[in-house]
N, C-alpha and C positions, 0 to 999 in steps of 0.2 A: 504494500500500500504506500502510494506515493504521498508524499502533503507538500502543499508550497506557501510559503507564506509569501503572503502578497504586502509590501510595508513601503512606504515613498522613501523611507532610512534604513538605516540599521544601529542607528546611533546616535541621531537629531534629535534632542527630546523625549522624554518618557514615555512618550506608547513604542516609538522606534525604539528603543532599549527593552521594552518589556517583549516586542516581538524575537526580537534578538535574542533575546534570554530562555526563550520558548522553544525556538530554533534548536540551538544549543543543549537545551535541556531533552528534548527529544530524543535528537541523538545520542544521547550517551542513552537512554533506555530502548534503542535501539530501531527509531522510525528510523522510514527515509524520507527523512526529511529536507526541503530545499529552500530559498528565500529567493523571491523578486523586488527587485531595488530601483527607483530613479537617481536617488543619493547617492552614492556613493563605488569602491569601485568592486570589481569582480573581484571574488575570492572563492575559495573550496565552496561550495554548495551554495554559493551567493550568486546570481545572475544580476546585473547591472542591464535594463530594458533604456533604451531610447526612445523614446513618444515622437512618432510620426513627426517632420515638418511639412505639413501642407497649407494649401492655403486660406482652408475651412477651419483649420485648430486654428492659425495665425488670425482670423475674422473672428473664430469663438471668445476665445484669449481677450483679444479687443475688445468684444462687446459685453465681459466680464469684469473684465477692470470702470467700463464706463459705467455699469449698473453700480458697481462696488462703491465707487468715486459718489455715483448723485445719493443714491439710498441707504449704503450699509453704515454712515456715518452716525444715520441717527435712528435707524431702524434694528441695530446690529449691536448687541453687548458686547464687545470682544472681534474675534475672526472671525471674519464673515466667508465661506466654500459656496460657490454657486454650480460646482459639478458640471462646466458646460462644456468645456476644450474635450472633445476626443481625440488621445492619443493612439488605438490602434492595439491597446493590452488587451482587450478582451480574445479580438481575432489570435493574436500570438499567443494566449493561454488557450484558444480552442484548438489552433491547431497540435497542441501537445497531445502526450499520451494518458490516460485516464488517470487520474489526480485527486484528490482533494484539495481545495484552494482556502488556505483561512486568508481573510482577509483583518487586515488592521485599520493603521490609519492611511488613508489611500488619498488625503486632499493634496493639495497645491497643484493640481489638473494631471495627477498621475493616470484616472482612469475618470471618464465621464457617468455620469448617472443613469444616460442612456446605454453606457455599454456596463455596466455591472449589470444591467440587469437579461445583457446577452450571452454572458457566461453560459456555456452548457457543463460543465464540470459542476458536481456538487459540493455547494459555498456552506463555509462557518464562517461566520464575522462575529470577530471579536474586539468591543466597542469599546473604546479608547476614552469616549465623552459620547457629547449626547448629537452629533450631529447626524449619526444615519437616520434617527427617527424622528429631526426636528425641519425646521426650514434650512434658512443657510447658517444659523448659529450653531454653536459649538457646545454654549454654556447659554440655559435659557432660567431666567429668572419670572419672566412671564407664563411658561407652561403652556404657550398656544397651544404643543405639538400633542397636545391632549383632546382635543376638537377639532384639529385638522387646519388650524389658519382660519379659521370661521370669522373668529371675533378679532378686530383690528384698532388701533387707535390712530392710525393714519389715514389720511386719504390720500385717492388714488391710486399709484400702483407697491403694490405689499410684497418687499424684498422675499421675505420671508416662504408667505404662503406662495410666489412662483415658483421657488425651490421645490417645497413639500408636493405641490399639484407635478411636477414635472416626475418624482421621485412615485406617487404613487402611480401615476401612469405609465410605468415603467419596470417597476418591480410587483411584477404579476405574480414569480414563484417565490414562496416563501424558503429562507436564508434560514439555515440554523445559526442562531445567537449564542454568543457566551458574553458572560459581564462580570467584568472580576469581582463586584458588588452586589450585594439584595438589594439596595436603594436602587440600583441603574438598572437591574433586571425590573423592578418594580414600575416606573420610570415605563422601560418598553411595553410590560403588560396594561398599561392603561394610558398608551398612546394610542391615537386615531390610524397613524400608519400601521403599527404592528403589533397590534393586539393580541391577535389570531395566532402567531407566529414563535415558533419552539424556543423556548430560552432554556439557558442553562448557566449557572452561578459556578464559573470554577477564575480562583482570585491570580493575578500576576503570578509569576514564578522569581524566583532571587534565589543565588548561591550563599547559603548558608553555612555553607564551610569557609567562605573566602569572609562576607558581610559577619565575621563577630567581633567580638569586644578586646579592644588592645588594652592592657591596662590602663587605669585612666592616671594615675601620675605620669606613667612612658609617654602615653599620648599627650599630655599636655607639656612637657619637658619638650619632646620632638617638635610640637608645635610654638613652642615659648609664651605660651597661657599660662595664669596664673596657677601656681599650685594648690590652694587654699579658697579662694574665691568661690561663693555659688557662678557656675555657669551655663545661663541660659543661652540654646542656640536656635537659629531658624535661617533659613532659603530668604535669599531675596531676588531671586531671577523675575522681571517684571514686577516687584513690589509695589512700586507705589504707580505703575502703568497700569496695571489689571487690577478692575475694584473687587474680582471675583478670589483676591489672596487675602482677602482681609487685612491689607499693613494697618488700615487707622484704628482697626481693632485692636490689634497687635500694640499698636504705642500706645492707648490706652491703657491697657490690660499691663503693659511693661511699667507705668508708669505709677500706678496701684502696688505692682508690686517691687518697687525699689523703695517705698514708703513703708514697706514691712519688712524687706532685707535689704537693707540700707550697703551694704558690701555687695550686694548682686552685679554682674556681669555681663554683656552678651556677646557672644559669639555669633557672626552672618558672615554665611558664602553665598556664592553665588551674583557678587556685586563688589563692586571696590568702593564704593559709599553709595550711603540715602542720604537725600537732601531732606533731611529732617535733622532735631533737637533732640538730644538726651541728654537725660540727668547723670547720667553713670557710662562709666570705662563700657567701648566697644571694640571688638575686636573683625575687623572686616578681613575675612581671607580671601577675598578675592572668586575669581571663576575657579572652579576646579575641574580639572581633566584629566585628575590622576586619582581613580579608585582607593588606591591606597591611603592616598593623603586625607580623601574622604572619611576613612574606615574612620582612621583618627582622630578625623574631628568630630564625629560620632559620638566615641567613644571620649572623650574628652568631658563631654559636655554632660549636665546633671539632668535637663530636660528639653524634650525637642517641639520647639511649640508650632504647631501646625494649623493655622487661623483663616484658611480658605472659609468661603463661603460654601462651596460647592466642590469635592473631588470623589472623582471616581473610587479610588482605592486612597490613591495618596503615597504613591509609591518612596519619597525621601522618610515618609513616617514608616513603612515597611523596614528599610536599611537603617533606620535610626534604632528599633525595636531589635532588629537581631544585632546589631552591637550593643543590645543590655540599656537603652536609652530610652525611657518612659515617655510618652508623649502625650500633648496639653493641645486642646484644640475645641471645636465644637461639636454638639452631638447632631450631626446633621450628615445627608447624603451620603456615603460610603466609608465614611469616616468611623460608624458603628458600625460596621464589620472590621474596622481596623484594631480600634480597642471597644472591644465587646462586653466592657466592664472596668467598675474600677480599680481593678489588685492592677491591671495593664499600663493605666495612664490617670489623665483626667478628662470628659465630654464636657464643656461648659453648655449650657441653655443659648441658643442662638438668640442672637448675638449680640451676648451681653458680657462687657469686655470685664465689669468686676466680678462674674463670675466665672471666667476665664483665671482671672486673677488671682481668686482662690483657690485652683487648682494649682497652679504654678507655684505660687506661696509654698501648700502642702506638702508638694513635692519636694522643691529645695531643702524645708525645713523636717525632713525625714530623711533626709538621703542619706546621711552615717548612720540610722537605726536599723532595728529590725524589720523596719514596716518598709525602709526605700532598699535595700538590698533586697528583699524578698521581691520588690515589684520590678526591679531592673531585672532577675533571675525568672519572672513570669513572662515578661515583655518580650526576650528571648526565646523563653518555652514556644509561644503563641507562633509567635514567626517561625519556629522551624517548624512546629508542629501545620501550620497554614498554609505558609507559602514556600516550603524547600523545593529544591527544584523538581525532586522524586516526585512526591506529591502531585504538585501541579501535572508536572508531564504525564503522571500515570492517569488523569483523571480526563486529559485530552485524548490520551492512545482510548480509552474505553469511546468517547464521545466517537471520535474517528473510525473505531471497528463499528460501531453500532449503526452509523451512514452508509458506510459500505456494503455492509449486511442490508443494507432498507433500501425499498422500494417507495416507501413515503416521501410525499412531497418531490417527486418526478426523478430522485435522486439516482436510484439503479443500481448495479452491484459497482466496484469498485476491482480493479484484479492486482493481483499484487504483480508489482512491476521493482 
């Protein structure tokens, strides 16, 4: 049994990482497994696809960007994907040999709307966010894609709902789903588009033999952080650009709690400064592109505060939890299936930044007892026990024999190749 993953990366971004991870993870339990790429370049089982230059994708392209430009400014929370440029991957995945294809994240005009839905290979898509079943958004705080674009607050023409009307006119056979989350499986069961349509809850994969905990004096010495300091950490990739990461929460909630541990800390990757104020010592690391370096600031760190509004799984709060790093955030969207409890972390009440803040508080000020070692040693547990790469990969290979074996849903046998 063949599988390909279909991914615009293999390393841009956290769904390309998680597909990557998936990849990889498979193969050691022994699919044959393969990966289709626009990003990046050829490697062992990696195919690098070039998208058609014609002069319909070159017209599509254009007339995407111009729709993006008048409408997705104010109609559009975030990245706005209008699926229009046909690049020609559909026809080059039919022409192959019988396959299973998971698909990922496939925007930035890897593959058009109209041609995923001419795939003849039997499709798993596995949802990265919320745009296969939304309009063109990515991250919807409105919830149209629950009535189909019905209800508008625009006039004229709705970014949005041409997306969705384009997507249901298109995908006539229903796609087996996977969602690394309950919230985003939940999410597709009581959308307008795909109600109807098989889901199945199995979460990201992570190497948890590599993702554990370095000591945390080594790690902070290596890193030249304080040795003695509470130290709170977080991501700032897009912080104060996307309202969907919650920063203003976040300095709030920071700022509550440096009025009860007056010695508190932060640690932030993934930026080389926020053009914001603090009260207290920060330490900015910069972008990181060295795993390793990461492991360690992980594991450095006493709590890892994670204050999106919205995330799928929450993948840096996965890696933060198998190196033994509790995390603090809201009890919203896939973030309870991340800590499913409080021995794990802390869920604040959306979103409400002083009770954020008490979580955090709690945290720091247990973390030499018996109550914050046991929760860093649970935090661990959870992650391997959830998301090891075993795990996951075994729970795909069942999903995948089971399409193969089926004739539901126009799928057919599969032969092993």
């Amino acid at each position: 049994m063949r599988v390909n993953h279909i991914s615009h990366s293999y390393s841009g971004g956290g769904a390309a990482i998680a597909a990557h991870r998936l990849h990889l993870a498979l193969l050691s339990k022994g699919t044959n497994s393969h990966m289709t790429v626009v990003d990046g370049p050829d490697e062992d089982r990696i195919t690098k696809f070039a998208p058609r230059k014609t002069l319909k994708r070159l017209c599509q392209r254009e007339y995407a960007r111009h729709l993006r430009k008048k409408y997705a400014r104010t109609q559009v929370n975030g990245l706005a994907s209008l699926g229009l440029a046909s690049s020609g991957l559909a026809a080059y995945l039919n022409s192959q040999p019988s396959q299973i294809l998971n698909l990922h994240w496939v925007n930035s005009d890897m593959i058009s709307i109209a041609e995923i839905g001419a795939v003849k290979h039997p499709v798993v898509w596995t949802f990265h966010d919320m745009w296969p079943f939304s309009g063109a958004e990515h991250v919807s705080e409105l919830d149209r894609w629950r009535d189909g674009y019905v209800s508008s607050e625009f006039s004229g023409f709705d970014l949005n709902r041409w997306v969705w009307k384009r997507k249901a006119a298109h995908w006539k056979k229903p796609f087996q789903i996977v969602c690394p989350s309950n919230w985003l499986a939940d999410c597709v069961r009581q959308s307008a588009l795909m109600r109807d349509w098989p889901v199945t809850v199995i979460p990201n994969a992570i190497d948890t033999d590599f993702w554990a905990p370095v000591e945390k004096a080594q790690a902070r010495a290596d890193l030249s952080l304080p040795q003695d300091a509470p130290l709170v950490l977080f991501g700032a990739v897009q912080a104060t650009q996307d309202p969907n990461k919650g920063f203003a929460h976040l300095v709030e909630a920071m700022r509550r709690v440096h009025s009860a541990v007056p010695d508190v800390q932060a640690v932030v990757f993934g930026s080389d400064k926020i053009d914001a104020e603090f009260p207290y010592p920060i330490h900015f690391m910069g972008r990181i592109s060295d795993n390793r370096v990461l492991k360690r600031i992980y594991s450095a760190a006493d709590v890892f505060v994670l204050p999106s509004r919205r995330e799928v799984l929450g993948y840096t709060g996965v890696e933060a939890m198998c190196c033994g790093v509790p995390v603090a955030g809201f009890k919203t969207s896939g973030l309870s299936d991340l800590v499913p409890n409080q021995s794990l972390g802390y869920l604040a009440r959306p979103f409400e930044a002083e009770d954020l803040a008490r979580g955090v508080i709690s945290i720091l000020q247990n973390r030499h007892n018996e109550t914050g070692l046991a929760m860093s040693g649970t935090a661990r547990q959870h992650a391997v026990d959830s998301f090891a790469e075993a795990v996951v990969a075994g729970q795909y290979q069942a999903l995948y024999e089971e399409i193969a074996d089926s004739t539901e849903y126009g799928f057919g046998a599969i032969s092993e190749r």
